[in-house]
Residue, then its C-alpha position, 0 to 999 in steps of 0.5 A: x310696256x312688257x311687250x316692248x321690254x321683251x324685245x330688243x332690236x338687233x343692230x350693229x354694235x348690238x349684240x344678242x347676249x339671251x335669246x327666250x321664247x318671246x324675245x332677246x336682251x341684247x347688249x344695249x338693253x343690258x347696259x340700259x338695264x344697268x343705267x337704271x338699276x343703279x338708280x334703284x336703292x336696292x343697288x346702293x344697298x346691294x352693290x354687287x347686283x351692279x356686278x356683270x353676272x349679277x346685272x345679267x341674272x337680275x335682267x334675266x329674272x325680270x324679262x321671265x317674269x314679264x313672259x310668265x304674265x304674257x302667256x297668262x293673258x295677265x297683261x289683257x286684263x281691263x285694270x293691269x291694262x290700265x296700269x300699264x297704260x298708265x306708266x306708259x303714258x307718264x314716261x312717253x309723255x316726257x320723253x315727247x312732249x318738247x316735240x308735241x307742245x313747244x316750250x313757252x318762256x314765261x319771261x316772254x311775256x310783256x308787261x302789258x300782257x300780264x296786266x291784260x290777264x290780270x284785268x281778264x281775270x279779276x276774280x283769280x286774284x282776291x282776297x277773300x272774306x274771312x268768316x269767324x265762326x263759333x258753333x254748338x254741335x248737339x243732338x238733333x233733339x235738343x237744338x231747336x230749344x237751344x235755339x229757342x234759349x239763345x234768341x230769346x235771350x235767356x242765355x248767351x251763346x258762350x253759356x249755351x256753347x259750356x252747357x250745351x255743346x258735344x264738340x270738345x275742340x270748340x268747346x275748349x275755345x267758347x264754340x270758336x272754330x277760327x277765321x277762315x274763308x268759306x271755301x275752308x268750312x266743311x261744305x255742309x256748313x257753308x250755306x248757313x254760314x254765308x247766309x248768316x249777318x254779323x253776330x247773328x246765330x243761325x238756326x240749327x242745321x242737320x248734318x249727319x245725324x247732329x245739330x250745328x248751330x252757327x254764329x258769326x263773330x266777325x267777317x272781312x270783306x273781299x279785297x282785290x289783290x294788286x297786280x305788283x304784288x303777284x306779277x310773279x303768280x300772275x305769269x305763272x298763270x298765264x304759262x299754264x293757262x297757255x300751255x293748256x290751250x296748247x295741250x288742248x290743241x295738241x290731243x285734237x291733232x293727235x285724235x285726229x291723226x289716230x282717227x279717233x271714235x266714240x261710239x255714242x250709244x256705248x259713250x250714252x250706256x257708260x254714263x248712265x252705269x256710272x251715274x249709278x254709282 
């Protein structure tokens, strides 16, 4: 982007205004410069940097700004590389992609090929089970007796909650956390949570440092979702399945026409470092 911005082509119509070691600002990049500088909130709070002399200055300082991080090399560093990659990226993208992936209308597509996405893919579209946890959170010490207490039956699992318990929140709430579905739990506690039957407790389970002890209080069952009642999502799915199968196709070409390598031994070394850390 700083490359770029630096120069400005002379054409007709187009005259030089600032000429610098490194490039120009010509009049079409000043008036640039002025379209997106009214957009800035600075310019709503500061009108008079919309003035000419001003504009000019502002343009000025910027591309000098620009030139002192080019002589610096800044611009060849690996992470400034990457941000500016970065935002580079993200505007050639919009101002391209109409011409690299042609635009899909969602309200193309049949009712018949709704249906057949839908029955392709069932499982995109359940209700699923809700689990009603109560929990104890103790010391790791203690929640084996916990345990011992609560299937023996020598006292309830709200007793135990009121007597035993560190966490506050269920505490307050007789150990209750809620309905939810599992993907919802914190993912250490999701094993013992779906291994566990109506009304059964689980035995403690380590986490950090603490002992959970779970009991399940009531759990729905997975439901299927009808089609007439997410026909809209449904399409909405298959415009982004579409469109990533376009995109998918697109970057083939495009690494193609680039003439894209990877250099296996280096992709081989890469990994490995970052699978150390």
């Amino acid at each position: 982007i700083a490359l770029i911005a630096g120069c400005g082509d002379k054409q007709e119509g187009n005259e030089v205004v600032v000429s610098y070691k490194g490039g120009v600002l010509t009049k079409h990049d000043l008036l640039a410069h002025h379209t997106l500088l009214k957009r800035d909130p600075r310019s709503k709070r500061n009108p008079e940097l919309l003035q000419p002399d001003q504009l000019l200055e502002h343009a000025i300082n910027m591309e000098m700004i620009i030139q002192a991080g080019l002589k610096r090399k800044i611009h060849q560093d690996p992470y400034v590389r990457q941000k500016l990659h970065e935002h580079m990226s993200a505007l050639f993208l919009k101002l391209l992609q109409k011409e690299l992936v042609a635009e899909i209308n969602p309200q193309d597509y049949t009712d018949e090929q709704i249906e057949t996405f839908y029955k392709e893919n069932l499982d995109l579209y359940k209700n699923p089970a809700l689990y009603s946890i109560s929990l104890i959170k103790a010391s790791t010490a203690e929640a084996e007796g916990i345990y011992q207490k609560i299937t023996s039956g020598e006292i309830d699992f709200e007793t135990a909650v009121a007597t035993y318990s560190t966490d506050e929140k269920s505490k307050a709430n007789n150990g209750s956390i809620g309905k939810k579905s599992l993907n919802k739990f914190q993912p250490s506690w999701r094993k013992a949570i779906s291994d566990l039957k109506l009304g059964e407790v689980s035995q403690p389970t380590d986490i950090s440092g603490n002992a959970y002890i779970f009991l399940l209080t009531n759990k729905t069952q997975e439901t299927q979702k009808e089609l007439a009642g997410i026909k809209d999502k449904v399409r909405n799915d298959m415009l982004y399945n579409d469109y990533r199968k376009e995109w998918e196709k697109t970057y083939s070409r495009l690494r193609n026409e680039f003439s894209v390598e990877i250099d296996e031994r280096s992709k081989f070394l890469f990994i490995q470092e970052m699978a150390n850390k």
